[in-house]
C-alpha positions in Angstrom: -35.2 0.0 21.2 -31.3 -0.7 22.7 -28.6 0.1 20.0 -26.7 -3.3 20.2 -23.9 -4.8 18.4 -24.1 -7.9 17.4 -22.5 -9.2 20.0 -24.6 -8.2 22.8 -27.5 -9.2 20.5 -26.2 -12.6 20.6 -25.5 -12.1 24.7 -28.9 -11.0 25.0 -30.8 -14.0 22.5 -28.5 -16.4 24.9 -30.4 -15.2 28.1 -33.6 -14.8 26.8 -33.9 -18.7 25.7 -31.9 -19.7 29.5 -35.0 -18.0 30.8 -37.8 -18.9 28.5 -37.0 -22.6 28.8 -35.0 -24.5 31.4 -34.2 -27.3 28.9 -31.8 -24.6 27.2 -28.1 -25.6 28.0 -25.0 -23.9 26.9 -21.5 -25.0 26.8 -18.4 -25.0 25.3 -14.3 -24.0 26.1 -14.6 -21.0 28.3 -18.1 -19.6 28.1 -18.6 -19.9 31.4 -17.1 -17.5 33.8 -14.9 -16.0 31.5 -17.7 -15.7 29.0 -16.1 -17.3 25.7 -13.4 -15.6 23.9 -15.8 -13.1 22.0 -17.5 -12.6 25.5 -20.9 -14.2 23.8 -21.7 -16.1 26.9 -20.3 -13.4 29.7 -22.6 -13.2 32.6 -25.2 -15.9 31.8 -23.1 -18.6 34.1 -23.2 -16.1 36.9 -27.2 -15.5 35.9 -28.1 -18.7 35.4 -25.8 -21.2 37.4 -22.9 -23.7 36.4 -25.4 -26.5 35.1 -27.2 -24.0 32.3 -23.7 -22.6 31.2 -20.6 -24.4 31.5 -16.8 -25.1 30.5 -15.9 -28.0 29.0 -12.2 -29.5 27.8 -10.7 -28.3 24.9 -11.9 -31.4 22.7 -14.4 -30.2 19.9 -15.3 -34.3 20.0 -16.3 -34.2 23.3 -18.5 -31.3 22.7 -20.3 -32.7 19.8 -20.9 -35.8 21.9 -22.4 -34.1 25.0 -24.6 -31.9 22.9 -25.5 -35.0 20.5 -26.8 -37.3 23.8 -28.0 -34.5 25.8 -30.0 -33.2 22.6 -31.7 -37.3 22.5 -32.9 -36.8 26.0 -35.0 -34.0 25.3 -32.3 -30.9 26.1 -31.5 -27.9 23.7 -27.9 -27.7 24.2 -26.5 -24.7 22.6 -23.0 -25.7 22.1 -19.8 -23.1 21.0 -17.3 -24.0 18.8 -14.4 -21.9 19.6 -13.7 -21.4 16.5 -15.2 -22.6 13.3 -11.9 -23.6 11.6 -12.0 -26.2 15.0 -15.3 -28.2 13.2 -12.9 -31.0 11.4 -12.9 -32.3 15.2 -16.4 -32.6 15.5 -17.4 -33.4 11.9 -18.8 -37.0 13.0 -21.1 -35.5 15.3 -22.5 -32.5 12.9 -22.5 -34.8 9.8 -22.9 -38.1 10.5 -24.5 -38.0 13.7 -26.7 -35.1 14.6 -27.7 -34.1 10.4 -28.9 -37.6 9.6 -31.0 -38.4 12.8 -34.8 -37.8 11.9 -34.4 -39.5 8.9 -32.7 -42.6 10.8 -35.0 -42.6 13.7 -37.9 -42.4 10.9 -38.9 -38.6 12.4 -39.5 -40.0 16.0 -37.0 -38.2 17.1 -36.3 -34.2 17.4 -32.7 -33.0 17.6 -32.3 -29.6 18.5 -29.1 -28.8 18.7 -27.8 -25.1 17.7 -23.6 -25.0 17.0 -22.8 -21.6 17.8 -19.5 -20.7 16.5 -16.8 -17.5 15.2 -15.7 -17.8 11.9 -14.4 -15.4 9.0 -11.6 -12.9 7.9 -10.8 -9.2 8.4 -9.3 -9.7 11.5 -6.1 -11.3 11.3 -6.8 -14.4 13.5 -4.4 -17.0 13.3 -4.3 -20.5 10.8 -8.1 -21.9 11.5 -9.8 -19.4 13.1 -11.1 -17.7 10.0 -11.6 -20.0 7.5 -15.1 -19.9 5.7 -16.3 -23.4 6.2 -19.9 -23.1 5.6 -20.0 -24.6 2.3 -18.9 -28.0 4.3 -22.2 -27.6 6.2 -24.2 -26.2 3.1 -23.7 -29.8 1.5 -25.2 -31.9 4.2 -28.5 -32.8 4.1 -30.2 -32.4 7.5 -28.5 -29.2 8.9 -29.8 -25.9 8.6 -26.7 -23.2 8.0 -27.8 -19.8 9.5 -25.1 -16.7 9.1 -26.4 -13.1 10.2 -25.2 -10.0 8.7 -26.2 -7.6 11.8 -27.7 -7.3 15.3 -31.4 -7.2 14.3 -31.2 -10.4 12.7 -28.8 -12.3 14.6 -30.8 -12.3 17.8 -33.9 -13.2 16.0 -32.0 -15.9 14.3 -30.8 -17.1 17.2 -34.2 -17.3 19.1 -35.3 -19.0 16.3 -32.5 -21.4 16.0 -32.4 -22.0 19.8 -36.4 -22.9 19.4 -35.6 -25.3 16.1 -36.4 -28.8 16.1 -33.5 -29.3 14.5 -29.9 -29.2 14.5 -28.7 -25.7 13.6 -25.1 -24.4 12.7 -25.0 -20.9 13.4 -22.4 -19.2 12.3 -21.4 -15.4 13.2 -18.9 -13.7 11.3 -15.9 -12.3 14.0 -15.6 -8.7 12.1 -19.5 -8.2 12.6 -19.2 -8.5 16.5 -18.3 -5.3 17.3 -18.2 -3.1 14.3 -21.8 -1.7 14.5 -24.6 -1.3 16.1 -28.3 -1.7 15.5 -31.8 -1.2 16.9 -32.4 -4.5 18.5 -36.0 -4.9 20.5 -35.3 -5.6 24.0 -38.0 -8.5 24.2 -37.7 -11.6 22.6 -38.7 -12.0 18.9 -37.9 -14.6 15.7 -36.9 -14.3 11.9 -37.5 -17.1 10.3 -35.1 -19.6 9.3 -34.9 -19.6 5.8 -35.8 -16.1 4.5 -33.6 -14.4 3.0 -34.0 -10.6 3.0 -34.0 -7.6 0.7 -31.5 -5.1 2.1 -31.6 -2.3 -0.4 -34.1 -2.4 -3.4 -32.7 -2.0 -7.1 -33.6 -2.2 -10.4 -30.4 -2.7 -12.4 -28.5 -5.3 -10.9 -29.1 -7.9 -8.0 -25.9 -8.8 -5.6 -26.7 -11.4 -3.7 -24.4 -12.5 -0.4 -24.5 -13.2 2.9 -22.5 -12.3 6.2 -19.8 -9.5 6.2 -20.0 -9.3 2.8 -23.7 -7.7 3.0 -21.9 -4.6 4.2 -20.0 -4.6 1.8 -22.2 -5.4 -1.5 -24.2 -2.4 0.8 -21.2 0.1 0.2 -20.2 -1.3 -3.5 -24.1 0.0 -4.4 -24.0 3.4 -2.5 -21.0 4.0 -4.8 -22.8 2.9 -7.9 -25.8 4.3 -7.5 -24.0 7.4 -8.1 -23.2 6.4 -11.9 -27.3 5.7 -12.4 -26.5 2.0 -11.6 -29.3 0.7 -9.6 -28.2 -2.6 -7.3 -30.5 -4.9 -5.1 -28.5 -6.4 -2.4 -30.2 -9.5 -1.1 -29.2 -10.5 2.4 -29.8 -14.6 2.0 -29.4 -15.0 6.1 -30.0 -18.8 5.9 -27.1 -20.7 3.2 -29.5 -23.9 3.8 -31.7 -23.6 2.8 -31.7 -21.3 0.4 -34.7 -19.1 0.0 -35.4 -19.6 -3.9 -38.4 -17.6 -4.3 -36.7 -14.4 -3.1 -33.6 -15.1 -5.3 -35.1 -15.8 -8.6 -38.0 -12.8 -8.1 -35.2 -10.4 -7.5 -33.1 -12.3 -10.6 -36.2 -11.7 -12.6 -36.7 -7.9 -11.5 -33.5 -6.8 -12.7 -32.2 -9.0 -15.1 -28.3 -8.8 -13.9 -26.5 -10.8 -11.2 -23.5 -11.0 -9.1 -23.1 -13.3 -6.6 -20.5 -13.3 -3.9 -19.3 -14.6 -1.1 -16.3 -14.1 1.6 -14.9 -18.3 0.7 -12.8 -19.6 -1.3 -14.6 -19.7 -4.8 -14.5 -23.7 -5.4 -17.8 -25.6 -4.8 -19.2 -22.6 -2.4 -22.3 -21.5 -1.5 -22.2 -19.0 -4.0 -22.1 -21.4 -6.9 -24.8 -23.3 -5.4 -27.2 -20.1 -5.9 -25.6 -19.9 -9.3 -26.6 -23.5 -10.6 -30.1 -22.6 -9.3 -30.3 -19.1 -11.4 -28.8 -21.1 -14.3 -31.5 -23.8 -13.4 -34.8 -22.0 -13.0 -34.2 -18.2 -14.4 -31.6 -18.6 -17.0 -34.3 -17.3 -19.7 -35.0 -13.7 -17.3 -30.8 -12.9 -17.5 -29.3 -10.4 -19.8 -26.1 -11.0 -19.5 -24.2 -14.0 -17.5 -23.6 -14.4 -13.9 -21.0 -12.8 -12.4 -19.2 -14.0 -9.6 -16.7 -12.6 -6.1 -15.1 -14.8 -4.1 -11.6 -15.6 -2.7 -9.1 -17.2 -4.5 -8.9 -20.9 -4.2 -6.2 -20.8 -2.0 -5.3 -22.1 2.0 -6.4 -18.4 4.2 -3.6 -16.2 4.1 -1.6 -15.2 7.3 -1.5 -12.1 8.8 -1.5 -8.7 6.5 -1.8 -10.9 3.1 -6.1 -11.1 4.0 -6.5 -7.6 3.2 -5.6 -8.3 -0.7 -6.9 -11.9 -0.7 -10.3 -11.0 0.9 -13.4 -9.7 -1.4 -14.4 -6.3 -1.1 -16.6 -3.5 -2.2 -14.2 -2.5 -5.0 -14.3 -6.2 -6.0 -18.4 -5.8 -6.0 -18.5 -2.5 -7.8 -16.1 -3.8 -10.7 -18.3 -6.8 -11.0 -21.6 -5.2 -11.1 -19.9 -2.5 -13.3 -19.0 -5.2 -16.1 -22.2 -7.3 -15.7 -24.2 -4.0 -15.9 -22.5 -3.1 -19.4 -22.0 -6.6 -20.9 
C-alpha cells in the first residue's frame, strides 16, 4: 500500500473514476491546469483532456447550473467549490434544485452529482473560506453530506460518492490535506455512504465527531486513558445520514457521551445526534450529554481561531466532567 495524504487520496479517487467511466466530468475555478487551489485536480486535465477536467468562471451559480443539466443528461459531473464558505452562491442549485429532484421527477430521474469542496479552520484562511457550513446541507432532505477524517476513507468515500445515484456534498476539511498520511490501496475500492466508524474502542465514555476533530477526540482519549478513563471515539464519516445504529450501540456500551463538532454550536450537526440519543437511548445514559463546539459566533480572523476553535483539551475537560458527574 502507498502512504498518501489525503490529498493525493483525493487526486488519486479523481483519476480512478475519469478512467473507470467516461461519463465522469470535473470542473470548477482552476482545477484544470493549474490543478485547483489545494492541487486536488493537478494532472488529471493533462491525463484526461480539457473536456473531462476543466476551468470555469468564477461564478459558484454557473457551476451549480452546468453540473445540475449536465447531471439530467446522464453525466456525473464532479463539480469544486472553491471554497465552501462560496456555497451561498449556489444554494438554489444544491437545495432547491439538485436535493429535491427524485422526489419531483417521481424517482425517474437519477442525479448524480458529487460537490467537492475545502472547508474548515486551523489554517488561517481568510472571511469564507473556513466556515463550517455543513449543518446548512445536514437539514436538506435529499443530499447526502459526506466529510472524511483521513486518507483511507476519503478515497473510498469519494469512489463511492463519484458512483452515487445521488447528489453528494463532499466536504474535506483544509487542515486534513496535508497533515498526515495513511495506507491507502492503490486500486480502487468504496466505504459506504452512511457508516460511520469506530476509531478507537472504549468502555467509559463515547466521543462522537466527525472531520478534523476525530484527531483530535483521538488525542483527548490517548491522554485520558492514562487516568483509567476509557473513551470510544466514533468517526460518523457521513453527517446525512446519520448512522443511528452505530451511535446508539456505542451510547449503550458505555453509558457516557460527548459529542462535538468543529461549528458553531447553534442548530449543528452535533445537536442533531444529540436529539436522537435523547430520543431513542435516553434510558442507557448515566449522566447527561455533554457537548464541544465553537462559540456561536461569525469565524474569527486570523490568530483569534486558535482560542475560538475546539480542541483536545476542550474534549478531555468534557469527557473528564461527564465521566465523574
Amino acid at each position: 500500500m502507498a502512504q498518501l495524504t489525503m490529498i493525493q487520496a483525493i487526486t488519486d479517487a479523481l483519476a480512478i473514476e475519469l478512467e473507470n467511466d467516461p461519463n465522469v466530468l470535473i470542473f470548477g475555478e482552476d482545477v484544470g491546469k493549474n490543478g485547483g487551489v489545494f492541487r486536488a485536480t493537478q494532472g488529471l486535465q493533462e491525463k484526461f483532456g480539457e473536456d473531462r477536467v476543466f476551468d470555469t468562471p468564477l461564478a459558484e451559480s454557473g457551476i451549480g447550473g452546468l453540473a445540475f443539466g449536465l447531471a439530467l443528461e446522464g453525466f456525473r459531473p464532479v463539480a469544486e467549490i472553491q471554497f465552501f464558505g462560496f456555497v451561498f452562491e449556489v444554494m438554489d442549485t444544491v437545495v432547491a434544485q439538485a436535493a429535491r429532484t427524485r422526489y419531483r421527477m417521481a424517482g425517474t430521474r437519477n442525479l448524480p452529482i458529487v460537490f467537492r469542496s475545502p472547508f474548515g479552520g486551523g489554517v488561517h484562511t481568510p472571511e469564507l473560506h473556513s466556515d463550517n457550513l455543513e449543518g446548512l446541507m445536514a437539514q436538506s432532505p435529499g443530499l447526502k453530506v459526506v466529510i472524511p477524517s483521513n486518507p483511507y476513507d476519503a478515497k473510498g468515500l469519494l469512489i463511492s460518492a463519484i458512483r452515487d445515484n445521488d447528489p453528494v456534498v463532499f466536504l474535506e476539511h483544509m487542515k486534513l490535506y496535508r497533515s498526515f498520511r495513511d495506507e491507502v490501496p492503490e486500486e480502487a475500492y468504496t466505504v459506504p455512504i452512511g457508516k460511520a466508524a469506530i476509531t478507537k474502542e472504549g468502555s467509559d465514555v463515547s466521543v462522537i465527531t466527525y472531520g478534523a476533530m476525530v484527531r483530535e477526540a483521538i488525542k483527548a482519549a490517548e491522554t485520558l486513558e492514562k487516568e483509567g478513563i476509557s473513551v470510544e471515539v466514533i468517526d460518523l464519516r457521513t453527517v446525512a445520514p446519520l448512522d443511528i445504529e452505530t451511535i446508539i450501540a456505542s451510547v449503550e456500551k458505555t453509558g457516557r457521551v460527548v459529542v462535538v463538532q468543529e461549528a458553531q454550536r447553534q442548530a449543528g450537526v452535533g445537536a442533531m445526534v444529540m436529539s436522537e440519543i435523547s430520543e431513542r437511548a435516553v434510558l442507557s445514559l448515566e449522566a447527561p450529554i455533554g457537548r464541544v463546539a465553537a462559540p456561536d459566533t461569525v469565524f474569527p480572523f486570523g490568530q483569534a481561531e486558535n482560542i475560538w476553535l475546539p480542541n483536545a483539551t476542550d474534549i478531555e475537560n468534557k469527557v473528564r466532567e461527564t465521566y465523574h458527574f
